[in-house]
BAKE-183034 format. One record per residue (C-alpha): y, x, z. Coordinates in nm, 3 decimals, m for minus. Layout:
REM residues N
<site yy="Y" xx="X" zz="Z"/>
...
//
This chain:
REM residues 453
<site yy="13.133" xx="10.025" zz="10.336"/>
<site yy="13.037" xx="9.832" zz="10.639"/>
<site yy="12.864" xx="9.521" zz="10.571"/>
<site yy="12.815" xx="9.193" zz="10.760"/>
<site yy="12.589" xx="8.927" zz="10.664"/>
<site yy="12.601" xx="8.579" zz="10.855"/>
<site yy="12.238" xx="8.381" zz="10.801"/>
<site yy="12.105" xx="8.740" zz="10.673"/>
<site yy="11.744" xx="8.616" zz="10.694"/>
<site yy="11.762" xx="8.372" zz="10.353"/>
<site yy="11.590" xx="8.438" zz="10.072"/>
<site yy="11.836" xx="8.570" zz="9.893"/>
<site yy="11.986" xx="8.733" zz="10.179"/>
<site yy="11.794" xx="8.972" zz="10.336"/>
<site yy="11.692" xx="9.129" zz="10.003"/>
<site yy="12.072" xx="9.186" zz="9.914"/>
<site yy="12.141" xx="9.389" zz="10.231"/>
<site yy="11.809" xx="9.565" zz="10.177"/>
<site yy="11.969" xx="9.635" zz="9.835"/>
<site yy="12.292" xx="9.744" zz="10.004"/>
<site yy="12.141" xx="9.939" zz="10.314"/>
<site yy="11.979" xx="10.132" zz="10.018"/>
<site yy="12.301" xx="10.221" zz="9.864"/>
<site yy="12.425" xx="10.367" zz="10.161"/>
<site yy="12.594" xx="10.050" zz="10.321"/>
<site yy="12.617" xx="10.022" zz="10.667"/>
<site yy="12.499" xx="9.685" zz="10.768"/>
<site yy="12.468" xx="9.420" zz="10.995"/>
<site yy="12.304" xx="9.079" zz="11.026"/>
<site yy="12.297" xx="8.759" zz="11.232"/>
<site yy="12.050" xx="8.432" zz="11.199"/>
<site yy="11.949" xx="8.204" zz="11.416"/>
<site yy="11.589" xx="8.181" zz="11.272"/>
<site yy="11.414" xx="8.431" zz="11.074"/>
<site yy="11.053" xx="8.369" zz="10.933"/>
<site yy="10.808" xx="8.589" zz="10.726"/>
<site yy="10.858" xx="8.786" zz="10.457"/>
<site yy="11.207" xx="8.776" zz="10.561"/>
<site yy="11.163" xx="8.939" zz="10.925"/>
<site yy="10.886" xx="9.227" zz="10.786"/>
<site yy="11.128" xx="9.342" zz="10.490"/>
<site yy="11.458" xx="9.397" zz="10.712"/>
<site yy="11.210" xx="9.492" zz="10.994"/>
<site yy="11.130" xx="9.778" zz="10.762"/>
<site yy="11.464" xx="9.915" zz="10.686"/>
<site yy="11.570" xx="9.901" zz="11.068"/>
<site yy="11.798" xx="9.554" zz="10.935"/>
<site yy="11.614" xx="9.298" zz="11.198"/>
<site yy="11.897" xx="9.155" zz="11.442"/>
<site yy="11.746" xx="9.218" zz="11.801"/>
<site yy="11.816" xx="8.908" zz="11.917"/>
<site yy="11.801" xx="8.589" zz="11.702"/>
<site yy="12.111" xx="8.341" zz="11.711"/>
<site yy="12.517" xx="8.407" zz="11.686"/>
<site yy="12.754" xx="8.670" zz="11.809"/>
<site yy="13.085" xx="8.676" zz="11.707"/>
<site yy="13.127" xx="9.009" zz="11.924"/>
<site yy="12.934" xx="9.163" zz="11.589"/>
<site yy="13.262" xx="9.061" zz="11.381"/>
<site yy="13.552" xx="9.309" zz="11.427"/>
<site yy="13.844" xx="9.463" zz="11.195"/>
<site yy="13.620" xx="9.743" zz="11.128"/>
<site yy="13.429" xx="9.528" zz="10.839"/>
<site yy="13.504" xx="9.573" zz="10.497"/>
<site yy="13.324" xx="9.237" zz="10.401"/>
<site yy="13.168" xx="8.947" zz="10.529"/>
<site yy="12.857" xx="8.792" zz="10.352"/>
<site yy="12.799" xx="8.385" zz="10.431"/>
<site yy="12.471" xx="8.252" zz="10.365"/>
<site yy="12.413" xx="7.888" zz="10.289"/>
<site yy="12.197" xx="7.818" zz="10.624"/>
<site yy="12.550" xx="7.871" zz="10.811"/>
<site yy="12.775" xx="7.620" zz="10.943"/>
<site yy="13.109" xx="7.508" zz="10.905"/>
<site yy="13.168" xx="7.575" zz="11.255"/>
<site yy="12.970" xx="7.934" zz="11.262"/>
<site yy="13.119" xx="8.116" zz="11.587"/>
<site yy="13.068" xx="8.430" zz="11.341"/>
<site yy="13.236" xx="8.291" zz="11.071"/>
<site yy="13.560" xx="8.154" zz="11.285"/>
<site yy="13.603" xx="8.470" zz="11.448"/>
<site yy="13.616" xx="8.645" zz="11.084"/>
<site yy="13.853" xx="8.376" zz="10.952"/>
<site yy="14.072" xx="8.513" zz="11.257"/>
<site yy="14.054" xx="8.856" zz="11.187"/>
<site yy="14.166" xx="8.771" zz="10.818"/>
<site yy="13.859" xx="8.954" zz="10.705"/>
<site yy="13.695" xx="8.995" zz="10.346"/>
<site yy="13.428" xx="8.651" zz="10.351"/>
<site yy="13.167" xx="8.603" zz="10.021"/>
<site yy="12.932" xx="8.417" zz="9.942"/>
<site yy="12.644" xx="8.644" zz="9.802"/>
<site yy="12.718" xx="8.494" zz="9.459"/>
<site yy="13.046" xx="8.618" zz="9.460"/>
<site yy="12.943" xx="8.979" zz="9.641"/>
<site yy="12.709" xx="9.001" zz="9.326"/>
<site yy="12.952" xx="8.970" zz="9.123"/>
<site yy="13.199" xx="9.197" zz="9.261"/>
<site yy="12.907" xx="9.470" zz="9.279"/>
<site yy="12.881" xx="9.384" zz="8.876"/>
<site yy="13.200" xx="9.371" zz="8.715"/>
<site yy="13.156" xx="9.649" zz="8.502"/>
<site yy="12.787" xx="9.570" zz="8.397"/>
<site yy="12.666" xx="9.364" zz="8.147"/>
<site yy="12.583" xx="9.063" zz="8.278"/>
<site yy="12.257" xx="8.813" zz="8.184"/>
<site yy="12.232" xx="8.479" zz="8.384"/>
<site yy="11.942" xx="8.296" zz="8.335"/>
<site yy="12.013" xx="7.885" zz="8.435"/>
<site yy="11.844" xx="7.591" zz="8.400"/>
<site yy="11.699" xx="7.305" zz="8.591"/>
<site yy="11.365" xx="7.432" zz="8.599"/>
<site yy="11.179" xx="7.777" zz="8.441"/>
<site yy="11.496" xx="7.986" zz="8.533"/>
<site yy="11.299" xx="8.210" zz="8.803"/>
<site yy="11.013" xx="8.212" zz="8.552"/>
<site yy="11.257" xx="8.338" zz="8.273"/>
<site yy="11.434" xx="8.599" zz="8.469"/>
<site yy="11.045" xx="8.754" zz="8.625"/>
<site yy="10.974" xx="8.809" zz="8.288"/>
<site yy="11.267" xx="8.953" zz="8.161"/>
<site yy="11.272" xx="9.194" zz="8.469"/>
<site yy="10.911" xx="9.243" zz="8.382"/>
<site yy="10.935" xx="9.387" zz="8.052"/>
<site yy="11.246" xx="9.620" zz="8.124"/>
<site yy="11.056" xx="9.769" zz="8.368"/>
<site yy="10.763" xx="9.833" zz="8.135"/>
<site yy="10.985" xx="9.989" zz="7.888"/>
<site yy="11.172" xx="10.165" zz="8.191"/>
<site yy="11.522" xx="10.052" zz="8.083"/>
<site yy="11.755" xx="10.076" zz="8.412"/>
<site yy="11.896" xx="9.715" zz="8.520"/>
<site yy="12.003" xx="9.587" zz="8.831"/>
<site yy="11.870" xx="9.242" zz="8.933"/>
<site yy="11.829" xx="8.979" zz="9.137"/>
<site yy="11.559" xx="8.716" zz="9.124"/>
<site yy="11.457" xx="8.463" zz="9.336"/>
<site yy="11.114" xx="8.501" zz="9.383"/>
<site yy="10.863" xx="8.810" zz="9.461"/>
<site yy="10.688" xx="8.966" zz="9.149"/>
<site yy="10.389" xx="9.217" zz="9.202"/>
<site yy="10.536" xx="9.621" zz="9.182"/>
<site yy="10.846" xx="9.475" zz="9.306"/>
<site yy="10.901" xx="9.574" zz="9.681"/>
<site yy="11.273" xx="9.328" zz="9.728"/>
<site yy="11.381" xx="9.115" zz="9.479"/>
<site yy="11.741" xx="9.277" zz="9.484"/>
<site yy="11.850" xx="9.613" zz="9.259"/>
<site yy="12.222" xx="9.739" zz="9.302"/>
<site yy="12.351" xx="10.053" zz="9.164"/>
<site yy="12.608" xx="10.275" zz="9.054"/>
<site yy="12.412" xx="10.340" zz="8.704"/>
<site yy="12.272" xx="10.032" zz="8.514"/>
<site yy="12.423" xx="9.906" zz="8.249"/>
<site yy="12.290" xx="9.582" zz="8.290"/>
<site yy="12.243" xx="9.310" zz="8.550"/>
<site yy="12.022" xx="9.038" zz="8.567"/>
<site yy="12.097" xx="8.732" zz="8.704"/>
<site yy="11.897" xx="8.410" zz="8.822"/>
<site yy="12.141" xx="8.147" zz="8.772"/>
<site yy="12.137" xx="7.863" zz="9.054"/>
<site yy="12.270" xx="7.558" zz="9.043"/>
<site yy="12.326" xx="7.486" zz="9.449"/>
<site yy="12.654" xx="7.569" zz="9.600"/>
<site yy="12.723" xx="7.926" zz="9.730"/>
<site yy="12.844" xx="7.883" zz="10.065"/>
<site yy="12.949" xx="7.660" zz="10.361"/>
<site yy="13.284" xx="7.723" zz="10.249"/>
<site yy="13.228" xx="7.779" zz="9.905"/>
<site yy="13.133" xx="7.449" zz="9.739"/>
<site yy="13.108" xx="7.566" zz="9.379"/>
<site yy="12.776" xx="7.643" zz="9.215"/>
<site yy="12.664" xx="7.950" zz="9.222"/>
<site yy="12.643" xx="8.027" zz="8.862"/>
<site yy="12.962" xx="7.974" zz="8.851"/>
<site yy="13.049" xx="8.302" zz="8.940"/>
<site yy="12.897" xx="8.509" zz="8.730"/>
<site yy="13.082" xx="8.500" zz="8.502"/>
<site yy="12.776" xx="8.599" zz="8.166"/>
<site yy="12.828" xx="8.847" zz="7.863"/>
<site yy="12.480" xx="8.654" zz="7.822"/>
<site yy="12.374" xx="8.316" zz="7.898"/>
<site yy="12.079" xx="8.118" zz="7.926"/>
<site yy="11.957" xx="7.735" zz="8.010"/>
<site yy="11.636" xx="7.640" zz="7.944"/>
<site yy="11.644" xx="7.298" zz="8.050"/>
<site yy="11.820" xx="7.024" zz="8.233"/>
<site yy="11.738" xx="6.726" zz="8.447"/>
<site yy="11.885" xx="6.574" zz="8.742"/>
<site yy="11.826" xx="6.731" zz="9.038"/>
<site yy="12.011" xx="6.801" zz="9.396"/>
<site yy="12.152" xx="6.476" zz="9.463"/>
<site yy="12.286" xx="6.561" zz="9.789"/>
<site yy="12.582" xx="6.749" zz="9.556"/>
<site yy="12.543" xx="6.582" zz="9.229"/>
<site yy="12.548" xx="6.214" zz="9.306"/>
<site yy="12.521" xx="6.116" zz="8.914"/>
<site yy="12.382" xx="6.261" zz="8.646"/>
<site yy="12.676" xx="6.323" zz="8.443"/>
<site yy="12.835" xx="6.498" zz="8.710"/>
<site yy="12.495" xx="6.723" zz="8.733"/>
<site yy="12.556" xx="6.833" zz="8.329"/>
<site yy="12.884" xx="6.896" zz="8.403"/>
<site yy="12.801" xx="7.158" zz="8.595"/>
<site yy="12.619" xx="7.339" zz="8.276"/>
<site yy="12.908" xx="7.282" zz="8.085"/>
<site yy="13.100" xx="7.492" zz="8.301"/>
<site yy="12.876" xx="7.756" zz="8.297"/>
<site yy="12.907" xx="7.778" zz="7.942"/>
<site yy="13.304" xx="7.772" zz="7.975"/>
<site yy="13.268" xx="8.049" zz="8.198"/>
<site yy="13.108" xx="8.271" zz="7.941"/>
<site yy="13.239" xx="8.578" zz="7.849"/>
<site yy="13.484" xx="8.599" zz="7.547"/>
<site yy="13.268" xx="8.722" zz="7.262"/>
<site yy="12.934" xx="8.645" zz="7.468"/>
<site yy="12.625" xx="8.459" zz="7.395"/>
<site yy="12.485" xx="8.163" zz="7.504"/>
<site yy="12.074" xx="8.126" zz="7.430"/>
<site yy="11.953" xx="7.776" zz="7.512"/>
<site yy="11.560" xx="7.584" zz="7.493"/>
<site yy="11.636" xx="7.370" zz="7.153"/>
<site yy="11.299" xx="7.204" zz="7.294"/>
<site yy="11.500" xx="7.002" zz="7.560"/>
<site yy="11.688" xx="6.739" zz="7.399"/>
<site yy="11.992" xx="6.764" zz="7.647"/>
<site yy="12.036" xx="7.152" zz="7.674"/>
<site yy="12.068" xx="7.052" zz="7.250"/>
<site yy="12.294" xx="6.792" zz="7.285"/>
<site yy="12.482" xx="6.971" zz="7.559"/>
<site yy="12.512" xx="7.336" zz="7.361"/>
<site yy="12.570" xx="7.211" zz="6.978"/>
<site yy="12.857" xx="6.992" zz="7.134"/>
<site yy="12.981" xx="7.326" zz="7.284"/>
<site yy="13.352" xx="7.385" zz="7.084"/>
<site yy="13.349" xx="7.738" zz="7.160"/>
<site yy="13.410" xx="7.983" zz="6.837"/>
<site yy="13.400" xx="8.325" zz="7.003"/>
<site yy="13.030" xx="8.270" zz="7.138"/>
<site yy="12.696" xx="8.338" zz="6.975"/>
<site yy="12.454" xx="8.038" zz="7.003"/>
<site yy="12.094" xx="8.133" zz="7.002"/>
<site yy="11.879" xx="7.872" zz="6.972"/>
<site yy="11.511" xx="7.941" zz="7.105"/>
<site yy="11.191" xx="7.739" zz="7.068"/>
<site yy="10.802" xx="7.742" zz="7.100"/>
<site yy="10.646" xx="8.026" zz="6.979"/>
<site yy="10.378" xx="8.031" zz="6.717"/>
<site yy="10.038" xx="8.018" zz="6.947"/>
<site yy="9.661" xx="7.961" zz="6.997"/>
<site yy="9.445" xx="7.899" zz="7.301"/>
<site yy="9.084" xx="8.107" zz="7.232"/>
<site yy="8.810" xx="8.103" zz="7.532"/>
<site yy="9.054" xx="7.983" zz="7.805"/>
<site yy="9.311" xx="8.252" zz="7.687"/>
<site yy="9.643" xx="8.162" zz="7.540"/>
<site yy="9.767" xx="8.414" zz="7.261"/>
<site yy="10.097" xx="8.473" zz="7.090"/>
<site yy="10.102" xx="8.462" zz="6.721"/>
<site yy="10.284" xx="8.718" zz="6.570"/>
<site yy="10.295" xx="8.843" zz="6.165"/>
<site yy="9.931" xx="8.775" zz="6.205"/>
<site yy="9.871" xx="8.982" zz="6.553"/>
<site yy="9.747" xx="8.822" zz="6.845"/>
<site yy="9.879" xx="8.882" zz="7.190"/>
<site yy="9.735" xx="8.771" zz="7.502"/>
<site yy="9.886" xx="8.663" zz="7.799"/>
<site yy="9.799" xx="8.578" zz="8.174"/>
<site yy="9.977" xx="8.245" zz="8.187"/>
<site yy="9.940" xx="7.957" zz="8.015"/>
<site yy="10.150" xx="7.633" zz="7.902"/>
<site yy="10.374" xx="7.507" zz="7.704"/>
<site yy="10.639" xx="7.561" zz="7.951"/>
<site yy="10.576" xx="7.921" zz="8.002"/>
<site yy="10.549" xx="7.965" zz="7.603"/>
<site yy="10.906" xx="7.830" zz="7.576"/>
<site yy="11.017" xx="8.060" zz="7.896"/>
<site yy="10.839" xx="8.341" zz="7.745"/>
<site yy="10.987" xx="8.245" zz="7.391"/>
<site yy="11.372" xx="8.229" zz="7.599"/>
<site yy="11.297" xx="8.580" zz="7.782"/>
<site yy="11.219" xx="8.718" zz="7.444"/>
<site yy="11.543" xx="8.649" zz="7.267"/>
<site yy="11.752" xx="8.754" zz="7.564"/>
<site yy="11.561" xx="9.111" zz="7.556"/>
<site yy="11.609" xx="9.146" zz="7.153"/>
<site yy="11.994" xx="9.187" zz="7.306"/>
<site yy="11.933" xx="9.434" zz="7.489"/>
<site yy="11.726" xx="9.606" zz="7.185"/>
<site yy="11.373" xx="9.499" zz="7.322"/>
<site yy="11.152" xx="9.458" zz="6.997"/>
<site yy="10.964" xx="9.147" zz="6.927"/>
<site yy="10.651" xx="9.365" zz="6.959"/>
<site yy="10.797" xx="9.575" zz="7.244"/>
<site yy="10.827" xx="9.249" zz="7.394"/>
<site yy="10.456" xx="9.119" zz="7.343"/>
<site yy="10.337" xx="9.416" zz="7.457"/>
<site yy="10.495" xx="9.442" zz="7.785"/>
<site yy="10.450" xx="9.007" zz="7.891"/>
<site yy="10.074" xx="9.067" zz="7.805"/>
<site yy="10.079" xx="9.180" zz="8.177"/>
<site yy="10.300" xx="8.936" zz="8.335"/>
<site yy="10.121" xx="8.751" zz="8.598"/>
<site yy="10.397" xx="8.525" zz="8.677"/>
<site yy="10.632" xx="8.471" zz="8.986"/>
<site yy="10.551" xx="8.380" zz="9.291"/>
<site yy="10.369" xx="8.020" zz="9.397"/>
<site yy="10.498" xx="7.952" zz="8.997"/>
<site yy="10.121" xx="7.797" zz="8.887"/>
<site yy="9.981" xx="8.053" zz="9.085"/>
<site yy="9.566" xx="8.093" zz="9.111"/>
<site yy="9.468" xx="8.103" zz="9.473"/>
<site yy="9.105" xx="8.086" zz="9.361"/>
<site yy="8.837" xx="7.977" zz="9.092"/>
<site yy="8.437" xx="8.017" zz="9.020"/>
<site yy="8.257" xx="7.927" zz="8.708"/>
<site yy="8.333" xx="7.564" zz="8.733"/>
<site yy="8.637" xx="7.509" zz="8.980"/>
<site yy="9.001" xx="7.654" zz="8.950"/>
<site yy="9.251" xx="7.616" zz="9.220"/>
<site yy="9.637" xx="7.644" zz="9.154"/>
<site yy="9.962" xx="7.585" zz="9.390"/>
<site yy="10.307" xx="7.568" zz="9.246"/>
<site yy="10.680" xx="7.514" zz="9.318"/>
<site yy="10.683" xx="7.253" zz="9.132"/>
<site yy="10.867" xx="6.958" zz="9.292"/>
<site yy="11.127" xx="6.798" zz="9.095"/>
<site yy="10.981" xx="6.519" zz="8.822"/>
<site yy="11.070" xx="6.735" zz="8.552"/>
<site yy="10.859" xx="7.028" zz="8.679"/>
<site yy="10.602" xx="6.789" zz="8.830"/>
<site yy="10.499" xx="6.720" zz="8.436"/>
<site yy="10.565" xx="7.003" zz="8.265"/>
<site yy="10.304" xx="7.207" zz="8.534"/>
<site yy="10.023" xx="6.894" zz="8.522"/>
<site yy="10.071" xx="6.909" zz="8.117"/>
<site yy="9.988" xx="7.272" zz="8.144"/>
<site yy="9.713" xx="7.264" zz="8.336"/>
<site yy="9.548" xx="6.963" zz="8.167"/>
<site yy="9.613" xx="7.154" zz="7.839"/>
<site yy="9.433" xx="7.436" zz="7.974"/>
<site yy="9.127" xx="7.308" zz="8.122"/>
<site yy="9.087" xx="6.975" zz="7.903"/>
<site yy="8.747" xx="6.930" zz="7.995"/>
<site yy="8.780" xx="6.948" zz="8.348"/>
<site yy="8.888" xx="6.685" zz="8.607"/>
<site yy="9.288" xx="6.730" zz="8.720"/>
<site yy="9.324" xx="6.648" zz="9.120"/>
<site yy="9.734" xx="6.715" zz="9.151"/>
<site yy="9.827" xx="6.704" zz="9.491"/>
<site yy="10.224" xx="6.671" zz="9.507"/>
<site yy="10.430" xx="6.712" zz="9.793"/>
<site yy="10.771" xx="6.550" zz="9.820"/>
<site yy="10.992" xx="6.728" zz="10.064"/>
<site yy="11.303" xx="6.847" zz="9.893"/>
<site yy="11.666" xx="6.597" zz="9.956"/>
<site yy="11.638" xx="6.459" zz="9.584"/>
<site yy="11.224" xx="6.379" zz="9.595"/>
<site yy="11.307" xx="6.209" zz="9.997"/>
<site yy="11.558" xx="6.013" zz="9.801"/>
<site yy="11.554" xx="5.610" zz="9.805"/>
<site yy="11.781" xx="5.674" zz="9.457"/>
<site yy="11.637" xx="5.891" zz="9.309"/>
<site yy="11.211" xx="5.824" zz="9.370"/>
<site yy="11.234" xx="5.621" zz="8.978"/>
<site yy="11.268" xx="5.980" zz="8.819"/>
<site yy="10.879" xx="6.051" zz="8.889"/>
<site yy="10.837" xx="5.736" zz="8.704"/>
<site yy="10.497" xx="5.866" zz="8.463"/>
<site yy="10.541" xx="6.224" zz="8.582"/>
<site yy="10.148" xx="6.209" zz="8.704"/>
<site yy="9.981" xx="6.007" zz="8.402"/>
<site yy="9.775" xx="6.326" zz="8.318"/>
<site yy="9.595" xx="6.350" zz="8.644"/>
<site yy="9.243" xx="6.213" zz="8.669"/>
<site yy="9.308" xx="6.203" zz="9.047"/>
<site yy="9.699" xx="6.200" zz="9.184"/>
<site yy="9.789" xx="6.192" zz="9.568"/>
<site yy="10.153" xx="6.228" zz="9.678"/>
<site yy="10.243" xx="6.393" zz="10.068"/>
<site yy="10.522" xx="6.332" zz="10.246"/>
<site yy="10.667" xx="6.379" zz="10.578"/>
<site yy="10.819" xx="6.105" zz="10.755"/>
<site yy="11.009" xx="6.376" zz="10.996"/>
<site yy="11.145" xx="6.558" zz="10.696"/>
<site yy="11.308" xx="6.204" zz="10.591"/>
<site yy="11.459" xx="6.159" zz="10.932"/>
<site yy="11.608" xx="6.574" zz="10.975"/>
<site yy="11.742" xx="6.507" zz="10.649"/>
<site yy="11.911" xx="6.178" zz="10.762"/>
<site yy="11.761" xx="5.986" zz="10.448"/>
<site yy="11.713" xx="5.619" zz="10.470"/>
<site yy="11.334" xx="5.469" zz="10.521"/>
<site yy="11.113" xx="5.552" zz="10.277"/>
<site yy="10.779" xx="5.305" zz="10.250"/>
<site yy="10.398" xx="5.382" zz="10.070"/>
<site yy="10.495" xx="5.125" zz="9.837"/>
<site yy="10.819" xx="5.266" zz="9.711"/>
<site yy="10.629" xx="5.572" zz="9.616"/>
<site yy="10.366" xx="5.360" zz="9.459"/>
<site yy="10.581" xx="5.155" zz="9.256"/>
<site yy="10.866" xx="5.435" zz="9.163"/>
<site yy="10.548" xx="5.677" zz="9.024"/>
<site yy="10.368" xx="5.381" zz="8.871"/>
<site yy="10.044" xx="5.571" zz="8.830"/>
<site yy="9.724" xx="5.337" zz="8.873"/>
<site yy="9.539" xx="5.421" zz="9.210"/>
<site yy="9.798" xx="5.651" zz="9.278"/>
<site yy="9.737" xx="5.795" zz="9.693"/>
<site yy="9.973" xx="5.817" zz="9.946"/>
<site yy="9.958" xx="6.023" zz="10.283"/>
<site yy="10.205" xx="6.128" zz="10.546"/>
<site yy="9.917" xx="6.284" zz="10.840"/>
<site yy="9.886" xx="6.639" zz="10.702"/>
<site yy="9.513" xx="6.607" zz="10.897"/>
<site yy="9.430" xx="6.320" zz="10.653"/>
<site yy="9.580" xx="6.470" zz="10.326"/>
<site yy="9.296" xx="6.786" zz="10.437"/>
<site yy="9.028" xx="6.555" zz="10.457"/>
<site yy="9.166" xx="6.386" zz="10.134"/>
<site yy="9.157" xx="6.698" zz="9.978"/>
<site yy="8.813" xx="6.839" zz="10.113"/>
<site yy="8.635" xx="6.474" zz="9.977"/>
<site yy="8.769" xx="6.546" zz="9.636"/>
<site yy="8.577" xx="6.891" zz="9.630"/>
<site yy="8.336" xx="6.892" zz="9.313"/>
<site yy="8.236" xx="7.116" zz="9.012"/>
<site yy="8.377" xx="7.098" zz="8.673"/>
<site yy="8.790" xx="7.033" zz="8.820"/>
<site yy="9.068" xx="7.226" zz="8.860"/>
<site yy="9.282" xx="7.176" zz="9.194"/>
<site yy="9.647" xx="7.147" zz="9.154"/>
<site yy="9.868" xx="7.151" zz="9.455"/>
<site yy="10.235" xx="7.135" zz="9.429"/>
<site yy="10.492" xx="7.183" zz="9.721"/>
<site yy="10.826" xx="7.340" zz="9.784"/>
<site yy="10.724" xx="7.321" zz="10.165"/>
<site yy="10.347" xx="7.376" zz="10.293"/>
<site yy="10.207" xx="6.988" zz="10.332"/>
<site yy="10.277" xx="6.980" zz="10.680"/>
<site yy="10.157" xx="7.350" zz="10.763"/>
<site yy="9.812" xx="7.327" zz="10.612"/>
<site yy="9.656" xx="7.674" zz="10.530"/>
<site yy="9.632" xx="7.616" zz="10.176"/>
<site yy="9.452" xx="7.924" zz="10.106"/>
<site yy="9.218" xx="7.852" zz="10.310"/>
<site yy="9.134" xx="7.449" zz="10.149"/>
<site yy="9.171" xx="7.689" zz="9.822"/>
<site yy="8.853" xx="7.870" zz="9.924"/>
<site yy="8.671" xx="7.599" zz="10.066"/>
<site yy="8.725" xx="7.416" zz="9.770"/>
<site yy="8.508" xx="7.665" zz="9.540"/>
<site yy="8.204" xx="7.748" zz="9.791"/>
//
């Protein structure tokens, strides 16, 4: 098949037609910006456009299918000229499912922990070397692209997101999966931009779960009160529910360890948050005939996803993390953990507000006590971010009042949030910094190391 992909560098993206150039695709691809690891990977595989930008001369009636990206337009000159020719157009959702109808197929949704979920899922198949094609949305260590398609795995695994699929595809994505197996760990209100209310954000899950297969199963966190609500209220007859919760644990020496018939397993990550993902990613594997102790075994090793409460660096006294964290929900479920972890230490969280919702005049009261934890809080934002998004005004105090922590700071000069960060240097703390973006382009390794000299 020959194989177009408009906005090919996206996350998402560029590791499908790496996973289609492998299975003997021919393919093509057009963006008008392309950054790192994006560029490297399709660099690699001889996939790198030549030029960056448009050009609808690379759409012609020789395609068998055109794949749209989210960073497109409406107005695309690529994507006009392939409405013309009457050609094939997906969304990658929709590719992935066409490339999966006759799979079994797991979709892992949720608000929050869904990338988390589906790493270690994907993590302990591998370990027991049971075939499944995947896609996941961030990079996990042995993992080269984050994107497996072939002709011989039963199974696929799928991170479930929320978002819309495409320009001209305004339904979420998990939507079209269409699951034999199900997931949500959690819900709370998030891209605003799409969702305006709440209500019309749960919706969204309870379409998901409409869109189950007949005879399918739907596992769901009976930890969050409205995937609960949401799933008993479910009138469905032909679908399994699987209830999952927090497993039976203990933290000794700094390490946390699964409790099982009296056995103690170790892990690498840490929180109550992960327990429940790990506790979620457990039941959907005993469906694919992963053992509880098979299980155990295998997560003992899982590091976690990428920039999820990763460890950029740490001596005998001082421990430095950055996560994705950004929405409230995530914002205190990651603070919890870390306080939880290192309760005799002093928390600095650093957050950085960047995404639509967090800019939001409307929706700033969700943070409301997200930070309460910290011993030290400080919230970034960008004032040009606000404006690209075409947000209204956002002011210190509106931050200050809508996060109601006591002595909360506020910065918007990435040069002063560094110096903020660098006077806040001491033993005995851990360092938390949470972004989506990069706090205005600061090397955060770098403050990482500096931090623990």
């Amino acid at each position: 098949m020959k194989v177009h992909f408009i906005a090919v560098g996206g996350s998402a993206m560029h590791n499908l037609a790496i996973a289609l150039h492998k299975k003997g695709y021919q393919v093509t691809g057009s963006d008008d910006e392309i950054f790192e690891p994006s560029k490297g990977r399709l660099m690699k595989y001889d996939l790198l456009p030549p030029q960056t930008g448009w050009d609808e001369n690379k759409i012609h009636d020789g395609l068998d299918a055109v794949i749209l990206g989210m960073h497109a337009k409406e107005d695309n000159p690529e994507l006009q000229k392939a409405k013309q020719l009457k050609l094939k157009i997906y969304s990658y959702p929709e590719f992935l499912y066409e490339q999966s109808k006759n799979k079994n197929r797991i979709v892992i949704g949720g608000s929050h922990g869904k990338t988390t979920i589906t790493s270690m899922i994907l993590h302990v198949l591998q370990f027991h070397d049971i075939n499944t094609d995947y896609m996941v949305g961030a990079q996990l260590d042995g993992f080269e692209v984050m994107v497996k398609l072939s002709d011989d795995a039963p199974h696929i695994l799928l991170e479930g997101d929320e978002y819309l699929s495409s320009p001209i595809d305004r339904r979420p994505k998990f939507h079209l999966y269409k699951p034999n197996i199900a997931l949500i760990s959690g819900i709370a209100w998030d891209h605003i931009n799409v969702f305006p209310t709440f209500e019309n954000y749960l919706e969204q899950f309870r379409i998901f779960i409409e869109k189950i297969e007949n005879y399918g199963k739907l596992i769901y966190c009976e930890a969050d009160d409205v995937v609960k609500e949401l799933c008993k209220k479910n009138t469905r007859k032909d679908i399994c529910h699987l209830p999952y919760n927090l497993p039976d644990y203990t933290t000794k020496n700094g390490t946390t360890h699964i409790n099982l018939y009296d056995n103690l397993y170790p892990l690498m990550v840490f929180g109550e948050h992960n327990l429940l993902n790990i506790s979620g990613a457990m039941t959907v594997c005993k469906q694919l005939g992963v053992t509880e102790d098979m299980f155990l075994e295998a997560i003992s090793s899982f590091k976690g996803a990428s920039n999820r409460l990763q460890m950029l660096a740490k001596n005998k006294s001082v421990v430095v993390f950055k996560d994705f964290a950004h929405a409230p929900s995530k914002l205190k479920a990651t603070i919890q953990a870390v306080k939880s972890q290192f309760p005799r230490r002093r928390l600095i969280a650093f957050i950085e507000l960047h995404t639509y919702s967090s800019l939001s005049k409307n929706f700033l009261n969700q943070y409301a006590g997200t930070m309460e934890l910290a011993d030290e809080a400080i919230v970034f934002y960008n004032p040009l971010a606000i404006e690209l998004k075409r947000l209204p005004f956002i002011s210190p105090e509106m931050i200050y009042d809508a996060f109601g922590k006591e002595n909360l700071k506020i910065f918007s000069d990435p040069q002063k949030l560094k110096e903020e960060i660098m006077k806040q240097k001491q033993k005995n703390a851990a360092f938390l910094l949470m972004t989506s973006a990069n706090f205005g382009n600061l090397d955060i390794q770098e403050i990482a190391n500096d931090l623990i000299k």
